[in-house]
C-alpha positions in Angstrom: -103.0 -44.5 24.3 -100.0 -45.3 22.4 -99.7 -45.6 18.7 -99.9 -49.1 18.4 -102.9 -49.5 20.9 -104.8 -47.5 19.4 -108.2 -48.2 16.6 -107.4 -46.7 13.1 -110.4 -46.7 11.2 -109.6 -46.2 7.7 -112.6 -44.6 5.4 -114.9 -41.2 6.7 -117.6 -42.6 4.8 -120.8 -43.8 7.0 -119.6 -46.6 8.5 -116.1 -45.2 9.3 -117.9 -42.1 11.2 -120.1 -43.9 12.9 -117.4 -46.1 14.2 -115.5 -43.4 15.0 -118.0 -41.8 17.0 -119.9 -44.7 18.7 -115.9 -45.3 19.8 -115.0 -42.4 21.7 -118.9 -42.2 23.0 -117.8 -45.4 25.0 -114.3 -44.3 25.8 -112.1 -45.7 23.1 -110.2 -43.0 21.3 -110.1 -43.6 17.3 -108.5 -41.6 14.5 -109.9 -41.9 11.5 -108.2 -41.8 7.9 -110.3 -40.1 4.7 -108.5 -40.0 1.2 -111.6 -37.1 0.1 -110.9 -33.4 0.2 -114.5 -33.0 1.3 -116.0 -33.1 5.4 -117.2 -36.8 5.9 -120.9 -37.0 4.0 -123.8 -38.7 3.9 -123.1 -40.4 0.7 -126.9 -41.7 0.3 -127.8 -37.5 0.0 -125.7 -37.0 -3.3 -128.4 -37.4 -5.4 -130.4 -35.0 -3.6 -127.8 -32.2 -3.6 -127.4 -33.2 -7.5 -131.1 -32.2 -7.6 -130.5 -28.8 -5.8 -132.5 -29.8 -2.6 -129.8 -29.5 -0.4 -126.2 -28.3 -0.3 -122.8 -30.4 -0.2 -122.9 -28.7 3.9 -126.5 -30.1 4.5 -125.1 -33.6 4.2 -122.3 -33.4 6.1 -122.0 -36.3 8.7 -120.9 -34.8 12.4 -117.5 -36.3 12.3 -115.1 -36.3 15.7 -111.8 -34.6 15.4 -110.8 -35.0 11.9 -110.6 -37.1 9.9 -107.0 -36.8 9.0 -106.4 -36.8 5.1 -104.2 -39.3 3.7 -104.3 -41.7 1.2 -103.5 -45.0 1.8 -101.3 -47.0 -0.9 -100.4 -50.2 1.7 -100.9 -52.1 4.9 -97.1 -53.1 6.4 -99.1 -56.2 8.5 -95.6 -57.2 10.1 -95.6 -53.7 11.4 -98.6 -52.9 11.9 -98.5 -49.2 10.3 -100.5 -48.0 7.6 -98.2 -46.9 4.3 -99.6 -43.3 3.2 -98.5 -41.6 -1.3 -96.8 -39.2 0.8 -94.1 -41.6 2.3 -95.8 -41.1 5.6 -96.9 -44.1 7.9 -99.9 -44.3 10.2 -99.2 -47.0 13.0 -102.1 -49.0 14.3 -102.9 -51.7 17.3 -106.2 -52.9 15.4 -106.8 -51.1 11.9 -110.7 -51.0 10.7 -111.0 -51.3 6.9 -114.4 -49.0 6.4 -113.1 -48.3 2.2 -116.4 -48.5 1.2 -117.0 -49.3 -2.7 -116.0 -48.2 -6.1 -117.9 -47.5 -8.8 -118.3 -50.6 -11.6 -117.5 -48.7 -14.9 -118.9 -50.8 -17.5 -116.8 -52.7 -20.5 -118.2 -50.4 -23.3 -116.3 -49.6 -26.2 -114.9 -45.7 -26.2 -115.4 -45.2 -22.5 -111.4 -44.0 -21.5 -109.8 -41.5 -23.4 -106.3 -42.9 -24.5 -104.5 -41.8 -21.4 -107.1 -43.7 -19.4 -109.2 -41.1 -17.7 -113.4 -40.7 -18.8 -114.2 -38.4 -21.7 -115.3 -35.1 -21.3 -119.3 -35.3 -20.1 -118.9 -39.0 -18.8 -119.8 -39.4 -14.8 -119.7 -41.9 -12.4 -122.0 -41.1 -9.9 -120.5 -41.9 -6.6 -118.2 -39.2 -4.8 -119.3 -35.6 -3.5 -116.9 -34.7 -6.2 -118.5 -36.8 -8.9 -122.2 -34.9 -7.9 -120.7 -31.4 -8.1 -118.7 -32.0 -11.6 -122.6 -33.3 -12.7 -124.0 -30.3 -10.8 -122.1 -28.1 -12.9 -122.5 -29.7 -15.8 -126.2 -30.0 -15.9 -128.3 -27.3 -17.2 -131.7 -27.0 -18.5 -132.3 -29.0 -21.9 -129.0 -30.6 -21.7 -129.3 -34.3 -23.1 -128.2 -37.0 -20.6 -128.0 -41.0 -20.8 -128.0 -42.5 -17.5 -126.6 -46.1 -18.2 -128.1 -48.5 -15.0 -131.5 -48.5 -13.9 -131.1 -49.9 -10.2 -131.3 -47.3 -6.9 -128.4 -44.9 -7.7 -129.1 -44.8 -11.8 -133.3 -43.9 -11.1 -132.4 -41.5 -8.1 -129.8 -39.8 -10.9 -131.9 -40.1 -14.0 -135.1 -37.9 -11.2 -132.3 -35.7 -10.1 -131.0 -35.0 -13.8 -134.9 -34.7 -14.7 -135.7 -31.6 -12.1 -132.9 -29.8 -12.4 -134.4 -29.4 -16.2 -132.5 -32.3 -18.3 -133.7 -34.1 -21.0 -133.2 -37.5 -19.5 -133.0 -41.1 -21.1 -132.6 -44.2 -18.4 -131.0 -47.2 -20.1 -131.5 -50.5 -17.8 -130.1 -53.9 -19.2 -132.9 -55.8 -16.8 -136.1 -56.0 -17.8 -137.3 -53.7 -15.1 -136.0 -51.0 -12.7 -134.7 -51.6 -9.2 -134.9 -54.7 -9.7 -132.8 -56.1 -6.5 -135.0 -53.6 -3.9 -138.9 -53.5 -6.1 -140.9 -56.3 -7.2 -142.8 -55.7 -10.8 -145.7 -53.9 -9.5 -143.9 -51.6 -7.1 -141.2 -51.2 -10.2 -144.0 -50.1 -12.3 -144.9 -47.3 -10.4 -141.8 -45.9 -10.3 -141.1 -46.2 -13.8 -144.4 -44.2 -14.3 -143.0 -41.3 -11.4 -140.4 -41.1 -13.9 -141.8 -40.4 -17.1 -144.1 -38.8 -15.2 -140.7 -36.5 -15.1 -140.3 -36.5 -18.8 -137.7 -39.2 -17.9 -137.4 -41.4 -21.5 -137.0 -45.0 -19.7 -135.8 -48.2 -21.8 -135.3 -51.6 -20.2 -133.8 -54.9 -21.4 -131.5 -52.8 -23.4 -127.9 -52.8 -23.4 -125.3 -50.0 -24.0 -122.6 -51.0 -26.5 -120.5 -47.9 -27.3 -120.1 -44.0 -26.1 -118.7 -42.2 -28.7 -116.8 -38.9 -28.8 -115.7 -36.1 -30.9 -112.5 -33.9 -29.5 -112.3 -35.8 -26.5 -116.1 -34.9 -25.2 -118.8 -37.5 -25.4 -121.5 -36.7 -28.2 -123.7 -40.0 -28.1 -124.5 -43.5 -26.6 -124.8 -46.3 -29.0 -127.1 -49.6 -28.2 -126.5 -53.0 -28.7 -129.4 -53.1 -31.5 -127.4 -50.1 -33.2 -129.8 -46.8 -32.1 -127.5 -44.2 -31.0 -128.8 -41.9 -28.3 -127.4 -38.5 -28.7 -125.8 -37.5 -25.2 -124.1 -34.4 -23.6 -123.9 -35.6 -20.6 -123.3 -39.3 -19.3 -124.1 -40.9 -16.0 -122.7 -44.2 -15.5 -124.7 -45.8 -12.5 -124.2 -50.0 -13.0 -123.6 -50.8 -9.5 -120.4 -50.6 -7.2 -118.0 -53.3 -5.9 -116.5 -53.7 -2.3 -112.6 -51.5 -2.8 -110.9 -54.2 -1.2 -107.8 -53.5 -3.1 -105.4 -52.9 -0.1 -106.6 -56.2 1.8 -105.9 -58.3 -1.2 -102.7 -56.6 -1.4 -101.9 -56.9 2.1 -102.4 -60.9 2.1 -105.7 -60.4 4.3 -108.5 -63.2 2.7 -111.1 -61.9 0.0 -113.4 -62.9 -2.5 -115.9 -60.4 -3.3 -115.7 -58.3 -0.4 -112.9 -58.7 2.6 -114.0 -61.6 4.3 -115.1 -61.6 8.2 -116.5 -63.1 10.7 -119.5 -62.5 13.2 -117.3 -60.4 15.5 -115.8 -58.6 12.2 -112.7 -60.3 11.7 -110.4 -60.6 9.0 -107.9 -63.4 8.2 -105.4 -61.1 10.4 -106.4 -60.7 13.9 -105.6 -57.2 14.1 -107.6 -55.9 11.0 -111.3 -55.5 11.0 -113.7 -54.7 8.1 -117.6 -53.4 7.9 -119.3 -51.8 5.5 -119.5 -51.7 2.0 -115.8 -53.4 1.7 -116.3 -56.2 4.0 -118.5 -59.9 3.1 -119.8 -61.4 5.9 -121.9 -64.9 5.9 -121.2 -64.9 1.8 -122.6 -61.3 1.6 -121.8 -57.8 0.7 -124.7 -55.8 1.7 -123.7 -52.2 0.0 -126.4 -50.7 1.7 -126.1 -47.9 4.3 -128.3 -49.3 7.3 -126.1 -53.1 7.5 -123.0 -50.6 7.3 -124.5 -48.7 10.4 -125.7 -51.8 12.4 -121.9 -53.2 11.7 -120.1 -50.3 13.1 -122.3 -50.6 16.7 -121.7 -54.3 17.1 -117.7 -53.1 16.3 -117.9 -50.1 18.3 -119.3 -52.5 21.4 -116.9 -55.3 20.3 -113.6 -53.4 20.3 -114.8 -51.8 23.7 -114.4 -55.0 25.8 -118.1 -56.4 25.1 -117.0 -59.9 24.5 -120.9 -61.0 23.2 -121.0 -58.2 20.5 -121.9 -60.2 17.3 -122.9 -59.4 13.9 -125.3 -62.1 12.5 -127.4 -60.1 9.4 -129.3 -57.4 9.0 -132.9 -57.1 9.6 -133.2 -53.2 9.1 -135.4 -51.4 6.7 -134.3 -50.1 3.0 -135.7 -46.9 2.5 -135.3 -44.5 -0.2 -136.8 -40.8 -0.8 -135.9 -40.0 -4.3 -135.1 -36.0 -4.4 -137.6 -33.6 -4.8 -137.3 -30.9 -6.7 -135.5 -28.1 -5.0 -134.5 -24.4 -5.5 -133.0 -25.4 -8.8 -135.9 -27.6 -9.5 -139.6 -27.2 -11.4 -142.2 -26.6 -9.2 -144.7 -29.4 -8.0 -142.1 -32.0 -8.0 -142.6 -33.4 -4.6 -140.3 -36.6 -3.3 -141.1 -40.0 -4.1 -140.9 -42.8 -1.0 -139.7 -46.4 -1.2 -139.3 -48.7 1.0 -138.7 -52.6 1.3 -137.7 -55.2 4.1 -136.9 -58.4 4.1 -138.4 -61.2 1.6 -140.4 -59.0 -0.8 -140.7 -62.0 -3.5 -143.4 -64.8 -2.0 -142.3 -68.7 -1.9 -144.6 -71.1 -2.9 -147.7 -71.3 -0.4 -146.6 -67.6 0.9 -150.0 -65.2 2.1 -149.5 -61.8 0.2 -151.7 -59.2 0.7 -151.5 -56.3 -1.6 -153.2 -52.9 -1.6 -153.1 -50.3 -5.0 -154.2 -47.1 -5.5 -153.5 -46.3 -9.5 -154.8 -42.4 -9.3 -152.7 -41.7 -5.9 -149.5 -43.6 -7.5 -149.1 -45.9 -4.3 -148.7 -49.5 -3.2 -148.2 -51.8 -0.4 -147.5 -55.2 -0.6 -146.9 -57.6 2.1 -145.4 -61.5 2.5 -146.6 -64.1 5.2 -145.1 -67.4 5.6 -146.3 -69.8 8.4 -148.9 -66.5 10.0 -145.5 -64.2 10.5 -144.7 -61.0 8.5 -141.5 -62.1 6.0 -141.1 -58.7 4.2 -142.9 -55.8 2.3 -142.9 -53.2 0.0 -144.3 -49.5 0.0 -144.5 -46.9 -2.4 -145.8 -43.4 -2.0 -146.9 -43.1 1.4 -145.6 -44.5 3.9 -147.8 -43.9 6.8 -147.7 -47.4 7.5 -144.1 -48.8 7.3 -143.1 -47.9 11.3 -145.6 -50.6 12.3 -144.5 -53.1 9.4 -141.5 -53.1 9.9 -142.0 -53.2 14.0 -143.9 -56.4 13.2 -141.8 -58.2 10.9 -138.7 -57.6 13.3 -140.3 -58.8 16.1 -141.0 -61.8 14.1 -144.5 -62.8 16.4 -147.1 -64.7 14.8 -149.7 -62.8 13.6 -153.8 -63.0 14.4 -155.6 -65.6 12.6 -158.7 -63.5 11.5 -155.8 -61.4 9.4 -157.6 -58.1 11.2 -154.3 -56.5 12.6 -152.6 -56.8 9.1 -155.1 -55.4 7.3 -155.0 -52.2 9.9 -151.0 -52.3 9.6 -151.1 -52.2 5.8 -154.4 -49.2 6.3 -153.6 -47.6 9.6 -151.6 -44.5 8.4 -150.0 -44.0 12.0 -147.0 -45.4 13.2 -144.3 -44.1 11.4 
C-alpha cells in the first residue's frame, strides 16, 4: 500500500486503537500517530491507577505495531500529508481524526503562573502523565480540593480519599453527576463518598486558587471561604481538541462535524470519538467512541452500508477500590445508566431502594417499552436491562417480567 492509499489514524487513545486494530483484523493496514510518551491506555482506568489499584501497564490497551510518536502541528489538505514539530510529514490517502479531548481549565483568578503553565500542586486530571504527577504527589493527610463534581471530579475526589487524602469535592450544580445520575441515584453516591471522609459541597463555585512561591496553598469560593489546599484537581469537563480541523479549513462547531458514514467537510478526513459531533452531539464517552471506530473500521473496508446513527450502549462506571496503597474495606462502587434516565410526563417508573445496602434501581417506561435506567451498587441485574431496553420490544402487561429484571440478580 502506498503512502497516499493508506488510513492514518491520528490519536492512540481508545477510539484510535480500536480503529487501528479492527482495520488490520479485516485486511486494511493503518498506522497510527500518538503525541504521548506512554503505550496507548485505557484512559477511563486513570483513576483507578491514581487509587493504587492497578499499574500505568495494567491499563495498557493492546495496540498493533506502534503507534509512531509524533506530534501533529498541521494538516496540508492540498497534499494530503500530515505536518509533524519536528519538520517531518506523514502522508495520507484518508486521515482519521481520533484527538480525543482536552481538559476545560476553568476561568479562575490565579490559576497560571505568569509564564502560563499551572502552579505547583494544581492538576488536571486527564493524561497518564497528569495521574502519575497526582500519584506522586498524593500522600497520606495531604489536603486536596477537587474543583467539578461530574464522573471524572467524584472518581478523583474516591481515588484521592483511599490513597489517604483529606479530600474536599467542590461542584457548582446542585448535585453530583448530574449529566449520568438522577437525584436519588446522586444521593447515594454523595453518601459512598463521605462515607470516604470525602468533605462534598454543591451549588458552590470556585472563584480564586491562590499561591505563595509559585505552589498553590488554598482555594477561595465565590461567598469568600477559602479552603486551604496542597493539592488541586481540576476536573470541570473536557472539550472535543478539534484545533487542527479548524485550522485546516475542515467544518466545526463544538466537535469536528460528520456525518453518518463519519465524514468531515473534506472527503478524505474522517473523525470519531471524543473530537468528532455527529447528529448535533459530542458524546465524550468511551462506549459511542468504540461503536464509532467498528462502523469506520467496516466503512473504510469496502462495506458501503456501514452507518453510524447514535448510540444505544450502556454507561457504566466502577469507581476504584481501594488498592495496595489504599485503606482496607474500601470495596468499588458500581454505576450504571442507559438511555432516558429522567421520566416524561405520563412515563411508568419503577424504582427499588435499599437504604442499609446503599443500592438503587430505577427504571423508565414509555408506551410499555423500557426507555432507560439507573443502578447503583449491585448490578446483578443491568445485563438483562439493558438486553431489554436495546431490543426495544414491548414489555408484558401484568409488569411481571420487569419486576424480575429489576430483582432477578442473573444476567449480567
Amino acid at each position: 500500500m502506498t503512502s497516499q492509499s493508506r488510513v492514518v489514524v491520528l490519536g492512540a487513545g481508545l477510539a484510535g486503537v480500536r480503529l487501528a486494530r479492527r482495520l488490520g483484523e479485516l485486511g486494511v493496514p493503518a498506522l497510527l500517530v500518538g503525541d504521548e510518551e506512554h503505550r496507548p491506555y485505557n484512559r477511563v482506568l486513570l483513576a483507578e491507577v491514581l487509587a493504587g489499584r492497578y499499574s500505568p501497564d495494567v491499563i495498557a490497551l493492546p495496540a498493533p505495531a506502534g503507534p509512531v510518536r509524533a506530534r501533529v502541528t498541521g494538516i496540508d489538505r492540498s497534499r494530503r500529508v500530515l505536518v509533524c514539530a519536528d519538520g517531518s510529514r506523514i502522508a495520507y490517502g484518508t486521515l482519521v481524526l481520533a484527538t480525543g479531548s482536552n481538559p476545560v481549565l476553568p476561568p479562575l483568578r490565579g490559576l497560571f503562573t505568569p509564564d502560563h503553565v499551572l502552579p505547583e500542586g494544581v492538576h488536571a486530571f486527564r493524561t497518564m502523565d497528569d495521574c502519575l504527577g497526582l500519584s506522586k504527589a498524593v500522600r497520606a493527610g495531604v489536603r486536596a480540593v477537587v474543583i467539578g463534581g461530574g464522573l471524572l471530579g467524584v472518581s478523583a475526589a474516591r481515588a484521592l480519599a483511599v490513597r489517604g487524602a483529606q479530600v474536599v469535592l467542590a461542584q457548582q450544580a446542585e448535585r453530583l453527576m448530574e449529566r449520568q445520575l438522577d437525584p436519588n441515584a446522586s444521593r447515594l453516591v454523595r453518601r459512598h463518598l463521605e462515607d470516604l471522609g470525602v468533605e462534598v459541597h454543591t451549588e458552590c463555585r470556585v472563584r480564586d486558587v491562590r499561591c505563595l512561591g509559585g505552589a498553590v496553598r488554598s482555594v477561595e469560593m465565590a461567598d469568600g471561604y477559602a479552603l486551604d489546599a496542597d493539592l488541586v484537581v481540576l476536573a470541570c469537563g473536557v472539550s472535543p481538541r478539534a484545533g487542527l480541523a479548524r485550522d485546516a479549513g475542515i467544518a466545526v462547531h463544538k466537535g469536528v462535524l460528520v456525518d453518518d458514514a463519519l465524514r468531515t467537510s473534506d472527503p478524505h478526513v474522517r473523525a470519531i470519538g471524543d473530537c468528532a459531533q455527529h447528529d448535533g452531539t459530542v458524546y465524550g464517552l468511551a462506549a459511542p467512541a468504540l461503536e464509532q471506530a467498528d462502523v469506520l473500521a467496516a466503512s473504510l473496508a469496502g462495506d458501503p452500508d456501514a452507518r453510524y446513527t447514535g448510540t444505544r450502549a450502556l454507561t457504566r462506571l466502577t469507581l476504584a477500590g481501594g488498592g495496595a496503597l489504599g485503606p482496607a474495606g474500601t470495596g468499588a462502587f458500581d454505576l450504571a445508566a442507559f438511555g432516558e434516565t429522567e421520566p416524561r410526563p405520563g412515563d411508568d417508573v419503577v424504582q427499588l431502594a435499599d437504604a442499609t445496602r446503599g443500592t438503587y434501581r430505577k427504571v423508565v417506561v414509555r408506551d410499555d417499552r423500557l426507555v432507560g435506567g439507573v443502578l447503583v451498587g449491585e448490578l446483578g441485574t443491568v445485563g438483562a436491562l439493558a438486553r431489554a431496553w436495546e431490543g426495544a420490544e414491548p414489555l408484558p402487561s401484568d409488569g411481571g417480567p420487569l419486576l424480575h429484571l429489576l430483582t432477578n440478580d442473573g444476567g449480567t
